[in-house]
LONUTOR-97129 format. One record per atom (N, C-alpha, C): residue number from 0; residue in one letter; atom name; x, y, z. Coordinates in Angstrom, 2 decimals, always signed. Atoms other than C-alpha are relative to their C-alpha. Example, Ala and Ser with C-alpha at 12.3 -4.5 7.8 and 13.67 -1.06 7.14 Angstrom:
<nodes>
<node i="0" aa="a" at="N" px="+0.89" py="-1.19" pz="+0.00"/>
<node i="0" aa="a" at="CA" px="+12.30" py="-4.50" pz="+7.80"/>
<node i="0" aa="a" at="C" px="+0.90" py="+1.20" pz="+0.00"/>
<node i="1" aa="s" at="N" px="-0.82" py="-1.19" pz="-0.06"/>
<node i="1" aa="s" at="CA" px="+13.67" py="-1.06" pz="+7.14"/>
<node i="1" aa="s" at="C" px="-0.77" py="+1.09" pz="+0.73"/>
</nodes>
This chain:
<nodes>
<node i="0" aa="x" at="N" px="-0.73" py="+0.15" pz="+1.24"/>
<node i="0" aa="x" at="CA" px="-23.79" py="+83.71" pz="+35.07"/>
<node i="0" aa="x" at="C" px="-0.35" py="+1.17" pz="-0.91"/>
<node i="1" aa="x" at="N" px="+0.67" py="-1.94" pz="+0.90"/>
<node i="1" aa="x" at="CA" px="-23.88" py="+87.22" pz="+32.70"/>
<node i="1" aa="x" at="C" px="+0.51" py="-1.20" pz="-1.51"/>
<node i="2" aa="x" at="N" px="+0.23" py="+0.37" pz="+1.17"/>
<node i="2" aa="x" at="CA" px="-24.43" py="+85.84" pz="+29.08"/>
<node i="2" aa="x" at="C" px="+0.26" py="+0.90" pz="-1.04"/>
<node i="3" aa="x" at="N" px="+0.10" py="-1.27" pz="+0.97"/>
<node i="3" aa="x" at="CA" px="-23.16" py="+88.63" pz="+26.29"/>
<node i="3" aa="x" at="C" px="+0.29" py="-0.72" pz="-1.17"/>
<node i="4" aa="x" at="N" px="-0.23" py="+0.41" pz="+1.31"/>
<node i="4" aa="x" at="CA" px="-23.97" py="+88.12" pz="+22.65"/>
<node i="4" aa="x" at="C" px="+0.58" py="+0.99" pz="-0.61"/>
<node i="5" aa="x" at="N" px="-0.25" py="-0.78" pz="+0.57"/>
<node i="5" aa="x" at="CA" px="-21.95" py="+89.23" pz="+20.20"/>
<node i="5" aa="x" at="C" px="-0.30" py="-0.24" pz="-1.54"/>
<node i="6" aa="x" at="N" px="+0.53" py="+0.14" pz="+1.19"/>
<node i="6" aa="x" at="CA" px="-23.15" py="+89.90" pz="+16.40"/>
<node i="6" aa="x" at="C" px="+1.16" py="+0.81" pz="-0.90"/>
<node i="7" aa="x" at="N" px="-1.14" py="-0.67" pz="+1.33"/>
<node i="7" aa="x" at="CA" px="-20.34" py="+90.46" pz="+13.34"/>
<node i="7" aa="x" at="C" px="-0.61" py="-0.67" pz="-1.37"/>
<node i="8" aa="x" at="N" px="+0.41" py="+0.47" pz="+1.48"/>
<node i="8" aa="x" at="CA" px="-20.34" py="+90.42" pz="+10.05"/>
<node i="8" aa="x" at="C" px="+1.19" py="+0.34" pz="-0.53"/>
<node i="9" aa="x" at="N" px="-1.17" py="-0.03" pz="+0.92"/>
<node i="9" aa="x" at="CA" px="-17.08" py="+89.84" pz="+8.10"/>
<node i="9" aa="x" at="C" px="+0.01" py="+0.13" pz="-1.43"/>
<node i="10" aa="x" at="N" px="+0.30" py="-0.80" pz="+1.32"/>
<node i="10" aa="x" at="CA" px="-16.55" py="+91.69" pz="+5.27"/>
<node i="10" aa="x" at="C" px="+0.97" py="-0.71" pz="-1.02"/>
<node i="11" aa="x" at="N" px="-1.42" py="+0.50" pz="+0.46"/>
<node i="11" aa="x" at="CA" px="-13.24" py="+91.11" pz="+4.20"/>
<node i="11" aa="x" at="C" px="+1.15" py="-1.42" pz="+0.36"/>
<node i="12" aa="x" at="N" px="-0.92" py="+0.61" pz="-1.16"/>
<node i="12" aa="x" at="CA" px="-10.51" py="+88.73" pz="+5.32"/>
<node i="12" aa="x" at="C" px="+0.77" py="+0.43" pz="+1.11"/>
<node i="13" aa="x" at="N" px="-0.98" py="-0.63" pz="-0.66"/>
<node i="13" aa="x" at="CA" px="-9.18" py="+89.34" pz="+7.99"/>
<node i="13" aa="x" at="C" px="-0.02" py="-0.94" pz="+1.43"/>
<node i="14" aa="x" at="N" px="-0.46" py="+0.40" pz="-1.65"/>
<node i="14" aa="x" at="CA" px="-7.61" py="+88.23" pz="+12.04"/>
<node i="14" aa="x" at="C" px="-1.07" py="+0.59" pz="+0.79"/>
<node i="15" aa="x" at="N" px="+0.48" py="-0.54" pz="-1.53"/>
<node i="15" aa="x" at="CA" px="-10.18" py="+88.30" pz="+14.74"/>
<node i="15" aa="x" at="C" px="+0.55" py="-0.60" pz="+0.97"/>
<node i="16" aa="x" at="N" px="-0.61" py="+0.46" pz="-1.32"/>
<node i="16" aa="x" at="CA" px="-8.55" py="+88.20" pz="+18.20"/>
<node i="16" aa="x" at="C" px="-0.73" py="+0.37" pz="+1.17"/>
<node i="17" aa="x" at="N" px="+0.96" py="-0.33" pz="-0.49"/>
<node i="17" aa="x" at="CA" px="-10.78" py="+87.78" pz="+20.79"/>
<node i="17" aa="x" at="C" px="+1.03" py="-0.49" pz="+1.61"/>
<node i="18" aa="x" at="N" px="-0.26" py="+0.09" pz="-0.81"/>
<node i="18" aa="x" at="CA" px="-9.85" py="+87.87" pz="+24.82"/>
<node i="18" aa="x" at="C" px="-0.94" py="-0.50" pz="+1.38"/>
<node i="19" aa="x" at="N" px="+0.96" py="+0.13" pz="-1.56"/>
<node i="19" aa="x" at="CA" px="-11.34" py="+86.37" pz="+27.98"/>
<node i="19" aa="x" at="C" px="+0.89" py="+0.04" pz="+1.16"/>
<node i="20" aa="x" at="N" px="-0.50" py="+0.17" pz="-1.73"/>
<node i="20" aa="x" at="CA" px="-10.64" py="+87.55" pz="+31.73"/>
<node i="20" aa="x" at="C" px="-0.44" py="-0.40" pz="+0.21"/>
<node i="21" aa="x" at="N" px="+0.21" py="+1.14" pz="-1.02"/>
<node i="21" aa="x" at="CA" px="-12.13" py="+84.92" pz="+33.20"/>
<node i="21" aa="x" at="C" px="-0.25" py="-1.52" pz="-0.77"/>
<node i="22" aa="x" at="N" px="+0.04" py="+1.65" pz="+1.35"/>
<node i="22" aa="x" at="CA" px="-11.99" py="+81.10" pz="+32.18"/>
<node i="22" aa="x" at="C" px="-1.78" py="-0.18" pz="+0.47"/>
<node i="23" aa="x" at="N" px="+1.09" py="+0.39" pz="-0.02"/>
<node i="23" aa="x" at="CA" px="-15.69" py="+80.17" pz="+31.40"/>
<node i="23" aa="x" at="C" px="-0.29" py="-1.11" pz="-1.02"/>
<node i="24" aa="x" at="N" px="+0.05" py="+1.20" pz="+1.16"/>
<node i="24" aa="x" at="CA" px="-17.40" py="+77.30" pz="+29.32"/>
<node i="24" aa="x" at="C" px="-0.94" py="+1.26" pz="-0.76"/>
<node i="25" aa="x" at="N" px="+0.77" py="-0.71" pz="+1.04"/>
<node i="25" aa="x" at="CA" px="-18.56" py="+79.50" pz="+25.96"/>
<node i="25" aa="x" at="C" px="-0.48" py="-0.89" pz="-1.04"/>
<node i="26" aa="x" at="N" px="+0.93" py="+0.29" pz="+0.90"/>
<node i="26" aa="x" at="CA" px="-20.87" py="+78.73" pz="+22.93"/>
<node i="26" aa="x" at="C" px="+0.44" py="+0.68" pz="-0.85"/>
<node i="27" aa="x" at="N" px="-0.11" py="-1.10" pz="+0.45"/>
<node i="27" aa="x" at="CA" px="-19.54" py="+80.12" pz="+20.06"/>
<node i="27" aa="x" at="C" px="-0.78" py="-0.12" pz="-1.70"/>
<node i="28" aa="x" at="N" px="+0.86" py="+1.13" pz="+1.41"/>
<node i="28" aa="x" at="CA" px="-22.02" py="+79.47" pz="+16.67"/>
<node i="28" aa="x" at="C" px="-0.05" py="+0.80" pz="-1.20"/>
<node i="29" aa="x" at="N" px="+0.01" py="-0.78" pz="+1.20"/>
<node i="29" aa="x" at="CA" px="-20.35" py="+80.95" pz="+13.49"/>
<node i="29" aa="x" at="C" px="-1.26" py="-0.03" pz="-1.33"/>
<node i="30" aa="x" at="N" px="+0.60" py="+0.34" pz="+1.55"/>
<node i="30" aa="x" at="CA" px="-22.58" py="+78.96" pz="+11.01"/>
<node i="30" aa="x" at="C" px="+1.05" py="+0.11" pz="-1.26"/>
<node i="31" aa="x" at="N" px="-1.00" py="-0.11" pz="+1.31"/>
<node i="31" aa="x" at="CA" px="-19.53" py="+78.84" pz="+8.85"/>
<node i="31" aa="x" at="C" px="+0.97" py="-0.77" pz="+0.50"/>
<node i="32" aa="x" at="N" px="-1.19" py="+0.68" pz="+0.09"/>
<node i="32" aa="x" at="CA" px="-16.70" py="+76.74" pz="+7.73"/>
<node i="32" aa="x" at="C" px="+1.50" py="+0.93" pz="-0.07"/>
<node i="33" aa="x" at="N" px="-1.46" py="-0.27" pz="+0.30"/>
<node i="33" aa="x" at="CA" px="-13.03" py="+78.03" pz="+7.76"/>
<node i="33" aa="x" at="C" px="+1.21" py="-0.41" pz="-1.01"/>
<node i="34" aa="x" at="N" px="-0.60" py="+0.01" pz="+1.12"/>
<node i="34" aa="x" at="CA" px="-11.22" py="+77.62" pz="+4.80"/>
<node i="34" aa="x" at="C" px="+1.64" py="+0.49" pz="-0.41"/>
<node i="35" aa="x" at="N" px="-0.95" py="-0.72" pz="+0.24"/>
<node i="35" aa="x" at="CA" px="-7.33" py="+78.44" pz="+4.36"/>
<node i="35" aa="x" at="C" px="+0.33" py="-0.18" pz="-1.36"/>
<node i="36" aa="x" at="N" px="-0.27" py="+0.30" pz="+1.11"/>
<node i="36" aa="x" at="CA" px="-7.06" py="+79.21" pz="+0.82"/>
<node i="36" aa="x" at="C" px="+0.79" py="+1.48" pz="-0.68"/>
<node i="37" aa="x" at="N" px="-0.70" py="-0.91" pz="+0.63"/>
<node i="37" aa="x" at="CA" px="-4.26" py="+81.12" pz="-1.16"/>
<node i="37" aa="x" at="C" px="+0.92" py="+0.99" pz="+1.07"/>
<node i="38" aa="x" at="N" px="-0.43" py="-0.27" pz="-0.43"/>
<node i="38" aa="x" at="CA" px="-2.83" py="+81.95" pz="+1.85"/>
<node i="38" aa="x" at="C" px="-0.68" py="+1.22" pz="+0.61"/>
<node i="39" aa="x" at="N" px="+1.35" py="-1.10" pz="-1.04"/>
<node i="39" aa="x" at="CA" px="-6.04" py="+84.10" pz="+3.38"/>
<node i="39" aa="x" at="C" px="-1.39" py="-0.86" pz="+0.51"/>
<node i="40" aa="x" at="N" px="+1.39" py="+0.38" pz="-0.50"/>
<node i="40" aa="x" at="CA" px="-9.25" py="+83.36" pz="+4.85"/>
<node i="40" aa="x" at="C" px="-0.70" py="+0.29" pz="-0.91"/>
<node i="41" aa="x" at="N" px="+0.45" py="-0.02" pz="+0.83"/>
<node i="41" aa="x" at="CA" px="-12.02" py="+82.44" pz="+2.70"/>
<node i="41" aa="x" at="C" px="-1.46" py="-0.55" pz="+1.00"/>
<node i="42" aa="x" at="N" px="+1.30" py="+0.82" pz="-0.38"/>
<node i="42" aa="x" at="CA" px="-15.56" py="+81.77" pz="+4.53"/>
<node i="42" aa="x" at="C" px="-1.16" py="-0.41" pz="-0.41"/>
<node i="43" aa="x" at="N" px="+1.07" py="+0.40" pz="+0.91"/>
<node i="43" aa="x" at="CA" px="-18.00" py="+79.72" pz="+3.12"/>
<node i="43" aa="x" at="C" px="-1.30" py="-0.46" pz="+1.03"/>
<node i="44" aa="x" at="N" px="+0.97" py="+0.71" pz="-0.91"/>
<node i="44" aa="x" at="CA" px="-21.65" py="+79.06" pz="+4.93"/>
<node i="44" aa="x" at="C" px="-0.25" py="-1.41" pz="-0.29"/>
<node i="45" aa="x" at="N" px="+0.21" py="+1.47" pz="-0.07"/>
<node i="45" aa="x" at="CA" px="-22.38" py="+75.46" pz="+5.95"/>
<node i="45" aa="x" at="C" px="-0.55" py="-0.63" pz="-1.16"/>
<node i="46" aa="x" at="N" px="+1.05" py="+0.91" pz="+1.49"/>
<node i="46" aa="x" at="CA" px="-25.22" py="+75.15" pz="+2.65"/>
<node i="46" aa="x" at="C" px="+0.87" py="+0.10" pz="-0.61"/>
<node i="47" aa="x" at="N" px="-0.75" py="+0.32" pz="+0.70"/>
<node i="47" aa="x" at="CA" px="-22.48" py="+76.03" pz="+0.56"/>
<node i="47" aa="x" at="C" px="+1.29" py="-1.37" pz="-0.45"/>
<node i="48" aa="x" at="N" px="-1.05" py="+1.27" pz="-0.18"/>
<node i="48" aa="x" at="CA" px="-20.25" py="+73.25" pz="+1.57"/>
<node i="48" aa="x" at="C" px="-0.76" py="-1.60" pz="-0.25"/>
<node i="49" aa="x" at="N" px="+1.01" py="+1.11" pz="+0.09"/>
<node i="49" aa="x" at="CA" px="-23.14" py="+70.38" pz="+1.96"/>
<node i="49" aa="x" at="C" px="-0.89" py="-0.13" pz="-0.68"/>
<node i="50" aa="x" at="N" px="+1.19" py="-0.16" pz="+1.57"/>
<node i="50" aa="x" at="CA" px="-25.66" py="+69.13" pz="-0.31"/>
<node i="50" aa="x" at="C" px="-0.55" py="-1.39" pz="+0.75"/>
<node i="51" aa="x" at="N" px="+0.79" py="+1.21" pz="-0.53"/>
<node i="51" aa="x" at="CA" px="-28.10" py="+66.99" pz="+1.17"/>
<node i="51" aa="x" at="C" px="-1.51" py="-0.62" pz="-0.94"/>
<node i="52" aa="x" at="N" px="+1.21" py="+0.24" pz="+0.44"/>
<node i="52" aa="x" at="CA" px="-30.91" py="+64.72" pz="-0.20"/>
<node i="52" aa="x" at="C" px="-0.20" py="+0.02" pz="-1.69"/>
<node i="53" aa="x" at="N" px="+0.14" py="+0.30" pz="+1.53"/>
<node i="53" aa="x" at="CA" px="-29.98" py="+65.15" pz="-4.02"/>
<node i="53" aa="x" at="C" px="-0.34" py="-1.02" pz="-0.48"/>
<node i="54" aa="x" at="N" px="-0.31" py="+1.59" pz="+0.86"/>
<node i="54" aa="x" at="CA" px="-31.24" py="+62.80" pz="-6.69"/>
<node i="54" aa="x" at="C" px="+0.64" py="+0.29" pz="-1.07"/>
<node i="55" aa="x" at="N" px="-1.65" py="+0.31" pz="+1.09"/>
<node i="55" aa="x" at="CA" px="-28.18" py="+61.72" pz="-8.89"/>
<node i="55" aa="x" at="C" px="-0.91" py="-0.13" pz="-0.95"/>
<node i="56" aa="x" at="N" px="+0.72" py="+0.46" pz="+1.47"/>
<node i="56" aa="x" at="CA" px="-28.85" py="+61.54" pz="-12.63"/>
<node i="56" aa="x" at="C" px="+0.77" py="-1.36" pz="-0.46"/>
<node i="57" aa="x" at="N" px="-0.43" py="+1.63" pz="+0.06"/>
<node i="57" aa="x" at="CA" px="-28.67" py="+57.89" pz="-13.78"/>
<node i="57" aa="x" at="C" px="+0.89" py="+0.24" pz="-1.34"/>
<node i="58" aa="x" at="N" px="-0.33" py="-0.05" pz="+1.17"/>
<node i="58" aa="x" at="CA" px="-26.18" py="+57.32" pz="-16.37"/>
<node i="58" aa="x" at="C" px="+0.01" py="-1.51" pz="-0.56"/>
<node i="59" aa="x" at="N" px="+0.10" py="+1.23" pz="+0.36"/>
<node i="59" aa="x" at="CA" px="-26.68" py="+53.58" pz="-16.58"/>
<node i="59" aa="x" at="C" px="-0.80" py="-0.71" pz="+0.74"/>
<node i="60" aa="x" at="N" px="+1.28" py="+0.17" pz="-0.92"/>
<node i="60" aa="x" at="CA" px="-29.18" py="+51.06" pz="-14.56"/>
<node i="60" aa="x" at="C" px="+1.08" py="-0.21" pz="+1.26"/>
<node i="61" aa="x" at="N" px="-0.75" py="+0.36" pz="-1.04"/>
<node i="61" aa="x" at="CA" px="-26.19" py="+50.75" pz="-12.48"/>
<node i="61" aa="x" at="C" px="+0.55" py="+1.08" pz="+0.96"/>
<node i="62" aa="x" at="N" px="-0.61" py="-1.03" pz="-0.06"/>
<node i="62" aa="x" at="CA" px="-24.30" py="+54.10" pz="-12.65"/>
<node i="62" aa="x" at="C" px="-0.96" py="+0.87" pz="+0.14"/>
<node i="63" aa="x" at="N" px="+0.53" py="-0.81" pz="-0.38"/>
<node i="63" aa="x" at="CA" px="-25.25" py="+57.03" pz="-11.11"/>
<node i="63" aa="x" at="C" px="+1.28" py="+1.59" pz="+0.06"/>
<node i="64" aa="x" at="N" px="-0.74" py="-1.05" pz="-0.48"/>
<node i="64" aa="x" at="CA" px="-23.74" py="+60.91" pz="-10.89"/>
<node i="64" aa="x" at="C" px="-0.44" py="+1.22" pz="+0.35"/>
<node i="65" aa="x" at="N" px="+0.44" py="-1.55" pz="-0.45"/>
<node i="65" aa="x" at="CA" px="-24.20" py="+63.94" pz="-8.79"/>
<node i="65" aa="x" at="C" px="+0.13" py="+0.80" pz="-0.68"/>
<node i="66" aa="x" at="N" px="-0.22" py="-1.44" pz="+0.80"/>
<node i="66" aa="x" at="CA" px="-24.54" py="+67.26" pz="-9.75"/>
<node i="66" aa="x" at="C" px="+1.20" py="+0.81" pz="+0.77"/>
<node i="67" aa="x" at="N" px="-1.19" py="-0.54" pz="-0.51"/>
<node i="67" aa="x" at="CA" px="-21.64" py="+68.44" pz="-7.83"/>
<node i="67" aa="x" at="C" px="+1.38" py="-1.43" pz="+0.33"/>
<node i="68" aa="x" at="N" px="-1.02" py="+1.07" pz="-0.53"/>
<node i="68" aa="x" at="CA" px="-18.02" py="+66.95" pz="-7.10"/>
<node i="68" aa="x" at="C" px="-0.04" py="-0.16" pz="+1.40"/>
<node i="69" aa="x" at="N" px="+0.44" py="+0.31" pz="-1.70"/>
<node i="69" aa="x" at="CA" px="-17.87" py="+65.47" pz="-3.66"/>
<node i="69" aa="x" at="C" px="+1.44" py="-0.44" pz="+0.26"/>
<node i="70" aa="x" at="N" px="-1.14" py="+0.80" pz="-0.98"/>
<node i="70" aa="x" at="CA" px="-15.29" py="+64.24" pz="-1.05"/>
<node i="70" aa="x" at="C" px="-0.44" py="-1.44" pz="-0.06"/>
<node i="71" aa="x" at="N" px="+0.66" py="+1.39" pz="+0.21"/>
<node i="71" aa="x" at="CA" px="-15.67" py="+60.69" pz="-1.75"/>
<node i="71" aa="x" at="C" px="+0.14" py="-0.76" pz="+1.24"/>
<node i="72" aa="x" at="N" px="+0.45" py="+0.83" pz="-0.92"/>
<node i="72" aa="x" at="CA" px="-15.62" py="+59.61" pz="+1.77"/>
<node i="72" aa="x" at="C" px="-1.30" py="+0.74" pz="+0.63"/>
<node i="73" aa="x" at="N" px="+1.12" py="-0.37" pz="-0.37"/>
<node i="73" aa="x" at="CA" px="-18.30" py="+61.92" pz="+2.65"/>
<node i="73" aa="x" at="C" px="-1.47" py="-0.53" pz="-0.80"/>
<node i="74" aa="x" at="N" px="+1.25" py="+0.12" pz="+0.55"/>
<node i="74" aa="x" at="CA" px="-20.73" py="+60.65" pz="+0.18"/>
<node i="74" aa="x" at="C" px="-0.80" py="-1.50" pz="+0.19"/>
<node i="75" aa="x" at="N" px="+1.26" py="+0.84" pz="-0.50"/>
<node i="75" aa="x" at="CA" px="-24.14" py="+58.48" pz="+1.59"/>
<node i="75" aa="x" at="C" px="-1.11" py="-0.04" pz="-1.08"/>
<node i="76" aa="x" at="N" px="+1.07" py="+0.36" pz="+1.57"/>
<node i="76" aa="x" at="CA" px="-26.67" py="+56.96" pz="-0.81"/>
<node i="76" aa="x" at="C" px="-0.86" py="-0.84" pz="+0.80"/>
<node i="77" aa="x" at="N" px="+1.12" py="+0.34" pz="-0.70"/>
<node i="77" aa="x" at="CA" px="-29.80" py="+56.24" pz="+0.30"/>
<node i="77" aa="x" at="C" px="-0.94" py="-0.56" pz="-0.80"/>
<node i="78" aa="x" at="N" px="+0.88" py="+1.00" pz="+0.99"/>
<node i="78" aa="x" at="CA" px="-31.91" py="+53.62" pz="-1.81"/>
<node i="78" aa="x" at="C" px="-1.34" py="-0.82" pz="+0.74"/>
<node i="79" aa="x" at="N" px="+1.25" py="+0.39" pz="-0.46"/>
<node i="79" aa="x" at="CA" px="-35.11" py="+53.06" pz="-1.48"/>
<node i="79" aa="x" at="C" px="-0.19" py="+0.29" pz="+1.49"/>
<node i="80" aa="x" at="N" px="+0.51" py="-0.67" pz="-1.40"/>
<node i="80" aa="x" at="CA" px="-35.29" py="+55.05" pz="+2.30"/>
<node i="80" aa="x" at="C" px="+1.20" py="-0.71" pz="+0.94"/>
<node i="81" aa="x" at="N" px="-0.72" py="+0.91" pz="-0.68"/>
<node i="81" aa="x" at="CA" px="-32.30" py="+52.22" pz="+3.29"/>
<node i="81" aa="x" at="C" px="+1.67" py="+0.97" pz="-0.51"/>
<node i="82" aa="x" at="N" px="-1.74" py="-0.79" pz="+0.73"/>
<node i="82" aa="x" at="CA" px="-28.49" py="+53.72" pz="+3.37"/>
<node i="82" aa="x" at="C" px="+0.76" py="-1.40" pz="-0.59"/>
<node i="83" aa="x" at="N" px="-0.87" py="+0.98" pz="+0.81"/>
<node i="83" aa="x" at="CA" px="-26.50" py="+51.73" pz="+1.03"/>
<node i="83" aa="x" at="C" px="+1.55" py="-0.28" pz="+0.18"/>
<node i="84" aa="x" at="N" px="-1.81" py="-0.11" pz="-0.43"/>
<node i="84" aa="x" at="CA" px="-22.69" py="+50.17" pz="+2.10"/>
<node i="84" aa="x" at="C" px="+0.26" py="-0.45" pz="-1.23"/>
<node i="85" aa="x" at="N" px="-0.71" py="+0.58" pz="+1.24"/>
<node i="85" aa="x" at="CA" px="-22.15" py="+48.60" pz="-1.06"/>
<node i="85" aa="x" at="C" px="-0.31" py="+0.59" pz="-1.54"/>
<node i="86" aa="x" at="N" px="-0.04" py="-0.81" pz="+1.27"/>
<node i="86" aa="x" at="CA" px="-21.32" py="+51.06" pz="-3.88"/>
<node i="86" aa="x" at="C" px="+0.99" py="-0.14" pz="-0.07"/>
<node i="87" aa="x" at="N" px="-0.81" py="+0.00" pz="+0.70"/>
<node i="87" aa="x" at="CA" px="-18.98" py="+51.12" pz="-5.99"/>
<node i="87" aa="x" at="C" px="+0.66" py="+1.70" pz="-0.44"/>
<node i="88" aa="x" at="N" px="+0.09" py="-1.26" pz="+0.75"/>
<node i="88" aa="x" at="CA" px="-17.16" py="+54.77" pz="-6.41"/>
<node i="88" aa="x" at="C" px="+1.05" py="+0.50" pz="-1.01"/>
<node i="89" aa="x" at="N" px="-0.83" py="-0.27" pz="+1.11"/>
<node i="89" aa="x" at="CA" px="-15.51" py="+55.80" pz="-9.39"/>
<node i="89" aa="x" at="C" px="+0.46" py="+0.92" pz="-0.35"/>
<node i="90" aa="x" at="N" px="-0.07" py="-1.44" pz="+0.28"/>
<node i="90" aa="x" at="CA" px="-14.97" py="+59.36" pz="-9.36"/>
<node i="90" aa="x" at="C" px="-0.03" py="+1.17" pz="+0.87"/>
<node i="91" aa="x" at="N" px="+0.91" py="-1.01" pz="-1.25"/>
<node i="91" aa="x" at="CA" px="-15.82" py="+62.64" pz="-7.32"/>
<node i="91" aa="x" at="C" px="-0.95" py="+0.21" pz="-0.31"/>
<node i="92" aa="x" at="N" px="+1.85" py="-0.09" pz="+0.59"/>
<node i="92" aa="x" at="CA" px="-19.25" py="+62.45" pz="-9.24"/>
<node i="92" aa="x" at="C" px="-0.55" py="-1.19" pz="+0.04"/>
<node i="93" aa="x" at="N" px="+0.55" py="+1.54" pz="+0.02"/>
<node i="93" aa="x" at="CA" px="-19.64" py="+58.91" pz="-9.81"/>
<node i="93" aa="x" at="C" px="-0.25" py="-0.89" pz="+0.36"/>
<node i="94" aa="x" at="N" px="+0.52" py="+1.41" pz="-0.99"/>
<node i="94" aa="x" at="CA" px="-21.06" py="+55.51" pz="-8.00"/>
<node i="94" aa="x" at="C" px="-0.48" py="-0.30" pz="-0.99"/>
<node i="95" aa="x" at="N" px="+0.95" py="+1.48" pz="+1.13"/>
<node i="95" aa="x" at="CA" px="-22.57" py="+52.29" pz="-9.13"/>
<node i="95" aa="x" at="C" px="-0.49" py="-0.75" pz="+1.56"/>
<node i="96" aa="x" at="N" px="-0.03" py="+1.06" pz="-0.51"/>
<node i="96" aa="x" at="CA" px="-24.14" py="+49.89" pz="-7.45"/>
<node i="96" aa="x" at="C" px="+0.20" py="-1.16" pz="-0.54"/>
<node i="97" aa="x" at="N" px="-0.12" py="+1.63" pz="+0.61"/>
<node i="97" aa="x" at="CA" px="-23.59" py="+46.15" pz="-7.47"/>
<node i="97" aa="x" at="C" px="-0.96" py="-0.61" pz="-1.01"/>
<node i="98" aa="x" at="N" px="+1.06" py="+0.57" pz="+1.28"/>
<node i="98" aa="x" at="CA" px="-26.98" py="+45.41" pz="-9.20"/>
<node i="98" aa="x" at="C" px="-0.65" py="+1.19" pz="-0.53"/>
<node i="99" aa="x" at="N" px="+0.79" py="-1.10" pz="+0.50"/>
<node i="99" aa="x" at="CA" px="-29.24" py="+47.20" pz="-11.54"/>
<node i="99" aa="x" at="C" px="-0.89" py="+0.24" pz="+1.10"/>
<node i="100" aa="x" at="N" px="+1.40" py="-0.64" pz="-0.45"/>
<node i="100" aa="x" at="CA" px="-31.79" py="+49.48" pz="-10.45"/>
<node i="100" aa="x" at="C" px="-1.27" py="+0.14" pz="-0.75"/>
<node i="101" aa="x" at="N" px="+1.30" py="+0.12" pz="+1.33"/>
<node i="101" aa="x" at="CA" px="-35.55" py="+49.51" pz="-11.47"/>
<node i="101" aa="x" at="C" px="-0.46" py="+1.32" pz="-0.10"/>
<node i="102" aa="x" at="N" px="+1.06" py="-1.26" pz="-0.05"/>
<node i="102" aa="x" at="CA" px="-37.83" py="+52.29" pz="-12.28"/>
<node i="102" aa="x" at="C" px="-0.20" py="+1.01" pz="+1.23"/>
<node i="103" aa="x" at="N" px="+0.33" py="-0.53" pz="-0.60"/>
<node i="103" aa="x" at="CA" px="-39.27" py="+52.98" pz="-9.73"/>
<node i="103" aa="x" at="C" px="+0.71" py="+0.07" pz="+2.00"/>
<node i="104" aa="x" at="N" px="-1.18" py="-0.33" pz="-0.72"/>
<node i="104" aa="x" at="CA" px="-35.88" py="+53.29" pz="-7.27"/>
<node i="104" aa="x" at="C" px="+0.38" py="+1.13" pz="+0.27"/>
<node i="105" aa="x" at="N" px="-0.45" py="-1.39" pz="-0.64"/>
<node i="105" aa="x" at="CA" px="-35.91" py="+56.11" pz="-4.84"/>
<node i="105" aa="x" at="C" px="+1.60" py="+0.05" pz="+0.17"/>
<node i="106" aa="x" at="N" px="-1.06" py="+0.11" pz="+0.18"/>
<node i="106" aa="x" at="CA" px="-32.08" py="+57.29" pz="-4.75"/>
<node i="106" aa="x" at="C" px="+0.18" py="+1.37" pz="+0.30"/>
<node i="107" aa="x" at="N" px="-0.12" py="-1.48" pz="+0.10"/>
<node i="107" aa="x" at="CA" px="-30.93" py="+60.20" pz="-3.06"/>
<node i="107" aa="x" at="C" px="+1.41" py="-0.09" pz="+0.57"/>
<node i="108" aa="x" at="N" px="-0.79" py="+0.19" pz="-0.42"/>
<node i="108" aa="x" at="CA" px="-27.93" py="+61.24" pz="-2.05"/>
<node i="108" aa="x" at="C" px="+0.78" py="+1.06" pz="+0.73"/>
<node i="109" aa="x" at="N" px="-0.59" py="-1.02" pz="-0.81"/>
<node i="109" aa="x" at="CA" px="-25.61" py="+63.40" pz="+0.74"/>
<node i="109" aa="x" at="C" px="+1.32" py="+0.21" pz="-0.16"/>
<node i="110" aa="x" at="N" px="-1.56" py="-0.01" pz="+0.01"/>
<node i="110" aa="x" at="CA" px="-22.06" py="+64.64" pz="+0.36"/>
<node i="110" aa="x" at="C" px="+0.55" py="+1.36" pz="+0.43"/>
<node i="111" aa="x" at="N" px="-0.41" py="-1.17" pz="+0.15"/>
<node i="111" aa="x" at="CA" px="-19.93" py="+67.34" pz="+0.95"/>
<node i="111" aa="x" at="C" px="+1.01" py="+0.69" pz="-1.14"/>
<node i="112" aa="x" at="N" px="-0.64" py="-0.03" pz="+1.12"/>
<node i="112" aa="x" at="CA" px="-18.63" py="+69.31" pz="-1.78"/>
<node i="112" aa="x" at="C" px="+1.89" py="+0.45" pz="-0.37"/>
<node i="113" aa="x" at="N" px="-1.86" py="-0.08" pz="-0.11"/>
<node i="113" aa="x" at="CA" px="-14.86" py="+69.62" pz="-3.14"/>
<node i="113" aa="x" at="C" px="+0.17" py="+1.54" pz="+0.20"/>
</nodes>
C-alpha cells in the first residue's frame, strides 16, 4: 500500500480539485468545517465552531445563559457531572431548568455556535 501525505494551507477561497487513478479507501483530515457563505467558501477550524465545558452565567436560580449563541439542538448541560434532559430552552443563549439550583451546583455546558 504507498501512503502519500499531502500538506496545504488555504489562503484565500478558492476550488480544490483533487484526482485519483486508482479507487482506494483514503483518510482525508482537514480539521475544518465547510461553510457556504455569501456565495464563497469561508473555513472555520473545529474550536471556532464548538465550545465545550462552559459555565453559563446564572441569571436566576433557575435561568441560565451562555456566553455565545448556540444551535439549540446542539446544546448539552451537564449538572452536577449528570447530563440533564429536562431543560427548558428559551433562546439561542438561554435555558432553565425545572427546579432551582443551589450554590454549590456544578453546571457546565456544550454547544455549537450560530
Amino acid at each position: 500500500m504507498i501512503k502519500e501525505y499531502l500538506e496545504a494551507t488555504i489562503v484565500e477561497a478558492e476550488i480544490i480539485e483533487v484526482e485519483f487513478v486508482e479507487e482506494d479507501l483514503i483518510t482525508v483530515n482537514f480539521n475544518t468545517i465547510d461553510v457556504i457563505q455569501d456565495r464563497g467558501w469561508v473555513v472555520q477550524t473545529v474550536k471556532d465552531c464548538f465550545v465545550f465545558n462552559e459555565t453559563p452565567t446564572q441569571v436566576t436560580a433557575k435561568r441560565f445563559r451562555a456566553n455565545n449563541e448556540y444551535v439549540q439542538t446542539s446544546l448539552q448541560v451537564i449538572l452536577n457531572g449528570l447530563k440533564e434532559k429536562h431543560i427548558t430552552i428559551h433562546s439561542n443563549t438561554d435555558f432553565s431548568f425545572p427546579i432551582d439550583t443551589v450554590i454549590n451546583d456544578e453546571i457546565e455546558v456544550s454547544y455549537i455556535k450560530v
